[in-house]
N, CA, C and O atoms as CSV, one atom per row, in Angstrom:
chain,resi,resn,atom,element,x,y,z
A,1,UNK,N,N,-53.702,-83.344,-16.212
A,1,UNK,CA,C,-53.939,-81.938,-16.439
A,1,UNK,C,C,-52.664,-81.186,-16.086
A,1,UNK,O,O,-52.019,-81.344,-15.050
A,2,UNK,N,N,-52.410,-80.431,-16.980
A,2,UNK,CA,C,-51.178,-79.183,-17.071
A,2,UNK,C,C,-51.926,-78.021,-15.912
A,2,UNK,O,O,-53.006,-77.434,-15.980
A,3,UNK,N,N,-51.030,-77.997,-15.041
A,3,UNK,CA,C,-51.378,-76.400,-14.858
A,3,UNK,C,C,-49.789,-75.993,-13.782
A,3,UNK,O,O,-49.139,-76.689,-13.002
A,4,UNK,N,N,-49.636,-74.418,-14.285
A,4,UNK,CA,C,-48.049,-74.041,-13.793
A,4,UNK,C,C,-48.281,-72.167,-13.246
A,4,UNK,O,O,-48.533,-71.300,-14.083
A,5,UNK,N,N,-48.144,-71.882,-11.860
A,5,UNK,CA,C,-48.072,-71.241,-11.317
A,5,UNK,C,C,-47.237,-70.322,-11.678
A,5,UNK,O,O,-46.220,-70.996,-11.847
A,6,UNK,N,N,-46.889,-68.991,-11.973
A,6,UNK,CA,C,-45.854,-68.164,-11.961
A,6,UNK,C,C,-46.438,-67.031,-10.768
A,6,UNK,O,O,-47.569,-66.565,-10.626
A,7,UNK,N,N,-45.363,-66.838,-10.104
A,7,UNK,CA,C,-45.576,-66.019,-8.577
A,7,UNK,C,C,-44.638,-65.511,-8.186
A,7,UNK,O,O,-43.508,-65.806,-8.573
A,8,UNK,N,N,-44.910,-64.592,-7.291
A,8,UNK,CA,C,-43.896,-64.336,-6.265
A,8,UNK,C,C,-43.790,-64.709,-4.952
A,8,UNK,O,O,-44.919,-64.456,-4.532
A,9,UNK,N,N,-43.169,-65.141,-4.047
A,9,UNK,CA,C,-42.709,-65.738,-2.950
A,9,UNK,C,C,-43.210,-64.991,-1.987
A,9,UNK,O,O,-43.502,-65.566,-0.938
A,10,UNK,N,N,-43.433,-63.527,-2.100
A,10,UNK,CA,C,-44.268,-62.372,-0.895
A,10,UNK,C,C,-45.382,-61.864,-1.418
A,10,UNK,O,O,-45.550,-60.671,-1.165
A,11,UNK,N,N,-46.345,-62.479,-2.184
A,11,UNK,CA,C,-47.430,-61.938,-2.724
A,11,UNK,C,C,-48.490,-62.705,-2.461
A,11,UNK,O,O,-48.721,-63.793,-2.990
A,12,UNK,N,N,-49.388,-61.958,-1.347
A,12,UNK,CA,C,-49.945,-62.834,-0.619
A,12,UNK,C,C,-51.492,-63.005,-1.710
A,12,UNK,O,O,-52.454,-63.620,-1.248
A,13,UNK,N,N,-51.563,-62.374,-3.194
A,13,UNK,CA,C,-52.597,-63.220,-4.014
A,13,UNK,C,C,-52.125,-64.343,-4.573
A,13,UNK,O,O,-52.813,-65.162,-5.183
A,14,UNK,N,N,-50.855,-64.409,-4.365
A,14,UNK,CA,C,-50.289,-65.886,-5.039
A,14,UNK,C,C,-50.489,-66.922,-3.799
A,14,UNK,O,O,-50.987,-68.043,-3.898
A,15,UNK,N,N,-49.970,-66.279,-2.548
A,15,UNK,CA,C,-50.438,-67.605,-1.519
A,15,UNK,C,C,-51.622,-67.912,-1.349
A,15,UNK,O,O,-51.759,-68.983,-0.758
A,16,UNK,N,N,-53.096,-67.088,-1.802
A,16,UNK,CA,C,-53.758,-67.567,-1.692
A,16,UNK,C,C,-54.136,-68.399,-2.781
A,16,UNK,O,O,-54.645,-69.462,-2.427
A,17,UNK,N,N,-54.017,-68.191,-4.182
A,17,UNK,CA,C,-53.392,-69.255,-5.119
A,17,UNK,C,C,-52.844,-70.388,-5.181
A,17,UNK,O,O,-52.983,-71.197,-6.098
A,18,UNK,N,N,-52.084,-70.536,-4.056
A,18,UNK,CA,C,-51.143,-71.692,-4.325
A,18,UNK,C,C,-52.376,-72.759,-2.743
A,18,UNK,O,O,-52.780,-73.921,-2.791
A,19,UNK,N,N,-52.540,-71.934,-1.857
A,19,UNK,CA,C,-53.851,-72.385,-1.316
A,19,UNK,C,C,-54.798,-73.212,-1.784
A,19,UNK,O,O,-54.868,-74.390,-1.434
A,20,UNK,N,N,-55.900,-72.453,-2.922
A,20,UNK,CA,C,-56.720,-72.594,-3.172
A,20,UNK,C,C,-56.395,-74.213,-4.254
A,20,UNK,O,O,-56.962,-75.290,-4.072
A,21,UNK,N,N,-55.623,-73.991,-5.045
A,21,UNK,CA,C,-54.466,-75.060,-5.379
A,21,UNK,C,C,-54.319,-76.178,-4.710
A,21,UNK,O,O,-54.863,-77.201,-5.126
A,22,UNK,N,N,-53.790,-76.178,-3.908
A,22,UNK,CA,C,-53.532,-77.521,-2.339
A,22,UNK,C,C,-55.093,-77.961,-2.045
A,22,UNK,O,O,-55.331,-79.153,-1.849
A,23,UNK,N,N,-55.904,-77.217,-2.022
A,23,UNK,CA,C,-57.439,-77.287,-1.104
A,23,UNK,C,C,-58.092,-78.251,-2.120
A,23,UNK,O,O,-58.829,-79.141,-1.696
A,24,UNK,N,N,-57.842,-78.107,-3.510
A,24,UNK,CA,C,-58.528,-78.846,-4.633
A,24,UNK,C,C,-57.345,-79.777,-4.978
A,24,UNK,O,O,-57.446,-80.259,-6.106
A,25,UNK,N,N,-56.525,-80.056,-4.459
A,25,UNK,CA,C,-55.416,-81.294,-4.895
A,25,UNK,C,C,-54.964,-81.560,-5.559
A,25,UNK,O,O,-54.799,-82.769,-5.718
A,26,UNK,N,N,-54.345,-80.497,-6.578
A,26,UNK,CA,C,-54.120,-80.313,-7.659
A,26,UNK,C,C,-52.601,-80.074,-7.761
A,26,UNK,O,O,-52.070,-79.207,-7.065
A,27,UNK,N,N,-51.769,-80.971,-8.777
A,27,UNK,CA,C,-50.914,-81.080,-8.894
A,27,UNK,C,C,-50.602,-79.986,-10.008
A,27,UNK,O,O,-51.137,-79.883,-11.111
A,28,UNK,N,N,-49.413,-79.043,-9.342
A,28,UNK,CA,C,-49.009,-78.018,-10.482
A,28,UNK,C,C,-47.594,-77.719,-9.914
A,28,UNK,O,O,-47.168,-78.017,-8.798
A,29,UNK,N,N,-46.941,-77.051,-10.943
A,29,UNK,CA,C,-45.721,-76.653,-11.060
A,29,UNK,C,C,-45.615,-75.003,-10.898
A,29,UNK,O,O,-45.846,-74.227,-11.824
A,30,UNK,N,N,-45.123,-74.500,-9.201
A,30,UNK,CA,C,-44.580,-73.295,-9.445
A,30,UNK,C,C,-43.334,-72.476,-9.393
A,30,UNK,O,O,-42.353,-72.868,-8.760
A,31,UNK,N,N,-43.356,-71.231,-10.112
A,31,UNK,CA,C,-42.045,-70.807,-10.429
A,31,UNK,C,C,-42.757,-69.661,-9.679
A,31,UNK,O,O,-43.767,-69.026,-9.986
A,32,UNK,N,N,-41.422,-69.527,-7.924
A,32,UNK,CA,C,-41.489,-67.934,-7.537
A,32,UNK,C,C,-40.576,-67.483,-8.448
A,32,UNK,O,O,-39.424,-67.908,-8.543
A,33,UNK,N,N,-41.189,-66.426,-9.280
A,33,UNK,CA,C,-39.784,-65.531,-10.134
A,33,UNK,C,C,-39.095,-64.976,-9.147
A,33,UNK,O,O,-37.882,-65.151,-9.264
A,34,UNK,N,N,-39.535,-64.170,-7.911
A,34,UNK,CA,C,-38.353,-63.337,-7.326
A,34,UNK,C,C,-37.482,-64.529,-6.891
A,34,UNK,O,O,-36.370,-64.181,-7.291
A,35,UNK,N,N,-37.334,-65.751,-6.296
A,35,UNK,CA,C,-36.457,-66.868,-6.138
A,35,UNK,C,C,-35.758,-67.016,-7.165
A,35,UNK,O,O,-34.581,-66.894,-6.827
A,36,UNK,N,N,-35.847,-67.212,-8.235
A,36,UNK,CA,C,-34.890,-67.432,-9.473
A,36,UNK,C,C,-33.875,-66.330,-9.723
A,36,UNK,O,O,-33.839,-65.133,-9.438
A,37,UNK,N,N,-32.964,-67.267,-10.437
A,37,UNK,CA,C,-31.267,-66.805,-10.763
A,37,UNK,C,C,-32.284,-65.184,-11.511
A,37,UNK,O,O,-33.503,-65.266,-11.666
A,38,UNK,N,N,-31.439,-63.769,-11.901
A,38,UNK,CA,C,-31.893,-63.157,-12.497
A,38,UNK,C,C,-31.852,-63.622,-14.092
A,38,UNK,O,O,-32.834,-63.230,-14.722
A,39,UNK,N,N,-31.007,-64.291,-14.752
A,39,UNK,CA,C,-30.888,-64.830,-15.635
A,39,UNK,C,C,-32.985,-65.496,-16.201
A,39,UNK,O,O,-33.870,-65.188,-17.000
A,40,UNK,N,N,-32.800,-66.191,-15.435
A,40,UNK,CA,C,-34.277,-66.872,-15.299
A,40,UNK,C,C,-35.105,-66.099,-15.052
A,40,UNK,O,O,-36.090,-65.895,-15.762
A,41,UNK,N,N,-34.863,-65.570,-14.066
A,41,UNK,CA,C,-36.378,-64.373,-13.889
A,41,UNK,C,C,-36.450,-63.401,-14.949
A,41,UNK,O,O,-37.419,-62.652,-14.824
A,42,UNK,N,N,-35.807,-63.206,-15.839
A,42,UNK,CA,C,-35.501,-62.621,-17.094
A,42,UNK,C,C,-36.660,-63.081,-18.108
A,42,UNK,O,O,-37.707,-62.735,-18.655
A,43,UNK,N,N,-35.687,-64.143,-17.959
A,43,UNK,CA,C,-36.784,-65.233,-19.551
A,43,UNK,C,C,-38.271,-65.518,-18.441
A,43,UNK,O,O,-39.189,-65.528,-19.262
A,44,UNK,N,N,-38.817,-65.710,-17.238
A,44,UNK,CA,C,-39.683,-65.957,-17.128
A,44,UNK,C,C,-40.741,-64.788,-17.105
A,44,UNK,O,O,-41.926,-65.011,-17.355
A,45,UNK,N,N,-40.099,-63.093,-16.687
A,45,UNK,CA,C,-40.987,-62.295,-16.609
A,45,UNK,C,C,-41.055,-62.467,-18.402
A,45,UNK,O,O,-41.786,-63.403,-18.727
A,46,UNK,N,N,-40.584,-61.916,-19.273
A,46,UNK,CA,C,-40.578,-62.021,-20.951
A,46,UNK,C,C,-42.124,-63.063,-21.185
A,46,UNK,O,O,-43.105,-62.534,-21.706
A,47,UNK,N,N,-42.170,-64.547,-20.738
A,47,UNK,CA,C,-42.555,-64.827,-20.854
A,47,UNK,C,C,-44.164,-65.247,-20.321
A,47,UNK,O,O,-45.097,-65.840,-20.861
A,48,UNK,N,N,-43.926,-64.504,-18.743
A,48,UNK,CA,C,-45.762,-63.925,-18.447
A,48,UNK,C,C,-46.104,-62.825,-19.630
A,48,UNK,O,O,-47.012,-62.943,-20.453
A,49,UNK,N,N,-44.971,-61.491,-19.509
A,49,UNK,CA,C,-45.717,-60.679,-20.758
A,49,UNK,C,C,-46.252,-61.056,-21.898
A,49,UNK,O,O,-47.304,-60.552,-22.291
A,50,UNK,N,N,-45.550,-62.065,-22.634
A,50,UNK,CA,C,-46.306,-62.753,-24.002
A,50,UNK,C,C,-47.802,-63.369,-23.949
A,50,UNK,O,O,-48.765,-63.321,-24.714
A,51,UNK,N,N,-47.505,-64.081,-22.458
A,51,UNK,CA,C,-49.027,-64.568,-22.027
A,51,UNK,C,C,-50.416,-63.437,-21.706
A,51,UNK,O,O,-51.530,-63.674,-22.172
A,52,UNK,N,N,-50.177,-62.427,-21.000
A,52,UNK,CA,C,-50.627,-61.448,-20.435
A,52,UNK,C,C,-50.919,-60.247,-20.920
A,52,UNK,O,O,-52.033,-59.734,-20.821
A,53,UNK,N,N,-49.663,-59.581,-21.627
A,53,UNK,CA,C,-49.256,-58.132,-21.858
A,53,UNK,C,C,-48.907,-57.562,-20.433
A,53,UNK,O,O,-48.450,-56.421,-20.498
A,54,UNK,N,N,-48.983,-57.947,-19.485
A,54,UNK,CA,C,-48.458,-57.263,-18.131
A,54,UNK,C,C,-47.438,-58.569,-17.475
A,54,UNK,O,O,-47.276,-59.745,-17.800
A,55,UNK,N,N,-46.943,-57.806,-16.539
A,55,UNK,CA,C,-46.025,-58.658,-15.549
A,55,UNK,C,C,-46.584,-58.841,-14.091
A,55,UNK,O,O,-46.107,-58.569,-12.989
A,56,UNK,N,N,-47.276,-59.168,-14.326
A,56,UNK,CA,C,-48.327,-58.877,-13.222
A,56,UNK,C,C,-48.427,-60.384,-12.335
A,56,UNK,O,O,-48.075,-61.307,-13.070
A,57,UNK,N,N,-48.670,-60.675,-11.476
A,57,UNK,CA,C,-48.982,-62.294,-10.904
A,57,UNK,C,C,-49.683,-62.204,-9.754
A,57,UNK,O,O,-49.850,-61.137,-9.163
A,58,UNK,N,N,-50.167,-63.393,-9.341
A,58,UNK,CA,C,-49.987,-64.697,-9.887
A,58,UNK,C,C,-50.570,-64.602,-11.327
A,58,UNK,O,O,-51.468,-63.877,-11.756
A,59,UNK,N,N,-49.687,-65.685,-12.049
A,59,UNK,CA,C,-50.391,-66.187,-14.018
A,59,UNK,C,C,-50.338,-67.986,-13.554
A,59,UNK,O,O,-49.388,-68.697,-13.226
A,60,UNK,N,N,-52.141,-68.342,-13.745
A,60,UNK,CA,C,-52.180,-69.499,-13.587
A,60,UNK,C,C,-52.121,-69.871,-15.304
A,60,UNK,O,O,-52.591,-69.178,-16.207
A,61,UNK,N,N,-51.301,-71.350,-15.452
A,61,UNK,CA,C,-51.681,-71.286,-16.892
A,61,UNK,C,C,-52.307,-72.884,-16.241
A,61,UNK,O,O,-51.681,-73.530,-15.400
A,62,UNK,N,N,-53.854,-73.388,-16.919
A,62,UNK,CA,C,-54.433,-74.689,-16.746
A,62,UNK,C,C,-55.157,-75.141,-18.315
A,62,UNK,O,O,-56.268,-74.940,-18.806
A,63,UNK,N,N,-54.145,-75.716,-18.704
A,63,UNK,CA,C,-54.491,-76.463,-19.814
A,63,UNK,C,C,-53.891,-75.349,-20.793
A,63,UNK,O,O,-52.707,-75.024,-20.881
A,64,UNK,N,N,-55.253,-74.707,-21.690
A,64,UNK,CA,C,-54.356,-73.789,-22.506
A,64,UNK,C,C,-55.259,-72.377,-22.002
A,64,UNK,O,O,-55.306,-71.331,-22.648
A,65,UNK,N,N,-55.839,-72.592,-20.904
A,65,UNK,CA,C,-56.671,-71.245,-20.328
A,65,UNK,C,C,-55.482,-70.793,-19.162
A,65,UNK,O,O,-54.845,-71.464,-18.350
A,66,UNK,N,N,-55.505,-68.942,-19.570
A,66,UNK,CA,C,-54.158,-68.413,-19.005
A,66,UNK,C,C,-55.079,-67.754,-17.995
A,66,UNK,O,O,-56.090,-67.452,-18.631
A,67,UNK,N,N,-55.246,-67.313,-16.484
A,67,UNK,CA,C,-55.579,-66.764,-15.645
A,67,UNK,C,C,-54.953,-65.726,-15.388
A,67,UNK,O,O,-53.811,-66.009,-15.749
A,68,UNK,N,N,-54.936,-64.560,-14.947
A,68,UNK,CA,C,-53.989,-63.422,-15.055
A,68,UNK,C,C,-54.955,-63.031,-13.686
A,68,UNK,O,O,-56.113,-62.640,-13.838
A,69,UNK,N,N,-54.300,-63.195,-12.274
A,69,UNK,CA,C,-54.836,-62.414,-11.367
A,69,UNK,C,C,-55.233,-63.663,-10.175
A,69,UNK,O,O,-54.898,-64.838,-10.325
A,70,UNK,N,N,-56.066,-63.104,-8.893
A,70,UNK,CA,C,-56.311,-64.023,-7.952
A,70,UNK,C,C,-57.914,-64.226,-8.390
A,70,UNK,O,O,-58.780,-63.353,-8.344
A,71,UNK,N,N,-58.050,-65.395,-8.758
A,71,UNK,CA,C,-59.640,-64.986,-9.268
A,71,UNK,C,C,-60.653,-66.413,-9.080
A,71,UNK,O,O,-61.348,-66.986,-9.920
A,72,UNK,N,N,-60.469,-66.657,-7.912
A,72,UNK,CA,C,-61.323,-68.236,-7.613
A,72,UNK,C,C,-61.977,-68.625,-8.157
A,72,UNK,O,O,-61.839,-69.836,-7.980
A,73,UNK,N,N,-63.007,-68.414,-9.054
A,73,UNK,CA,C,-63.979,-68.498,-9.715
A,73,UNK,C,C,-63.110,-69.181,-11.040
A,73,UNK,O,O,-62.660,-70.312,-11.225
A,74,UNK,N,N,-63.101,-67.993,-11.818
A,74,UNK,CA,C,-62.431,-68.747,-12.992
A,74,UNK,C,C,-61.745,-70.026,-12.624
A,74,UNK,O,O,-61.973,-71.056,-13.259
A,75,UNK,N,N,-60.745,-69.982,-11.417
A,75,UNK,CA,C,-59.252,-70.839,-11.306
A,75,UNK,C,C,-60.238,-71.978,-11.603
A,75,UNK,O,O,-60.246,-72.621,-12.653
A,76,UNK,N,N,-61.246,-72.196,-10.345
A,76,UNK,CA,C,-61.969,-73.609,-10.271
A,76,UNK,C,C,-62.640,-74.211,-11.391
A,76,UNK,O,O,-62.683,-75.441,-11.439
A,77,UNK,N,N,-63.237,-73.432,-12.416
A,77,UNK,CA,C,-63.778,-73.114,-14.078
A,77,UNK,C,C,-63.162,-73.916,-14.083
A,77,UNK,O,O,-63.430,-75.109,-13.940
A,78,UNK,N,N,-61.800,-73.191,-14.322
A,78,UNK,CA,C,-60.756,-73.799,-15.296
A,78,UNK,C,C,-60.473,-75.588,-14.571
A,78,UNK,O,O,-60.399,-76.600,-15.267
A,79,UNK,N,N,-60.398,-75.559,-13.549
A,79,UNK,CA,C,-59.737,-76.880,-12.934
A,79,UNK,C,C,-60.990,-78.130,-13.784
A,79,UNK,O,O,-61.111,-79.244,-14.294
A,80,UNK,N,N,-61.638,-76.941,-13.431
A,80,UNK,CA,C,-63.670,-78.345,-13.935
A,80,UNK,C,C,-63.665,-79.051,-15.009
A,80,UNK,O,O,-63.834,-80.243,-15.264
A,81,UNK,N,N,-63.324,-77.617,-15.911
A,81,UNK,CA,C,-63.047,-77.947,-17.417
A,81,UNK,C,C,-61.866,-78.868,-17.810
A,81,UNK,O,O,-62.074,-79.754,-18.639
A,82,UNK,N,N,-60.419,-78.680,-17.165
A,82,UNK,CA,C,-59.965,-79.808,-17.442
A,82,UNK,C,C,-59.844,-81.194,-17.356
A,82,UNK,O,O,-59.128,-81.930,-18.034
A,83,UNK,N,N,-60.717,-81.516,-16.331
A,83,UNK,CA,C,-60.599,-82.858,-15.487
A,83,UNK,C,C,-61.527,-83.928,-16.234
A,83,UNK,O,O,-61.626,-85.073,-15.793
C-alpha cells in the first residue's frame, strides 16, 4: 500500500498524523514542506493545490484516496480499504 504524508514540521495536526500513522504501522513516505530546499517546497505546495485546491496540511494521499485535513476516521477508512 502507497500512502505519502505532505506536512509541516510545526503543525501539531500533522504530528498527530504522523502518530496515528506509527500506532497502525504503516509504512509511508513524508515530505515536511517547510524542511525542503524552497525550490521543492515550490513544486510540492503546486502540487497539494492540484490535489486539494488549498495548501492546507497535513494531505494524506493512501492509495488513490486524497485526505485533506486531521481526520482519524477517514485516515483509518482509508488504511482498511487498502490492505
Amino acid at each position: 500500500m502507497a500512502v505519502k504524508l505532505y506536512a509541516l514540521s510545526t503543525c501539531p495536526y500533522c504530528m498527530k498524523t504522523k502518530k496515528l500513522l506509527n500506532e497502525q504501522g504503516c509504512d509511508y513516505d513524508a515530505v515536511d514542506v517547510d524542511l525542503a530546499g524552497e525550490e521543492e517546497a515550490n513544486r510540492i505546495l503546486d502540487e497539494v493545490y492540484k490535489l486539494t485546491g488549498r495548501q492546507s496540511f497535513p494531505v494524506i494521499l493512501i492509495g488513490d484516496k486524497v485526505i485533506s485535513g486531521y481526520n482519524p476516521e477517514e485516515i483509518l477508512e482509508a488504511l482498511r480499504s487498502e490492505k
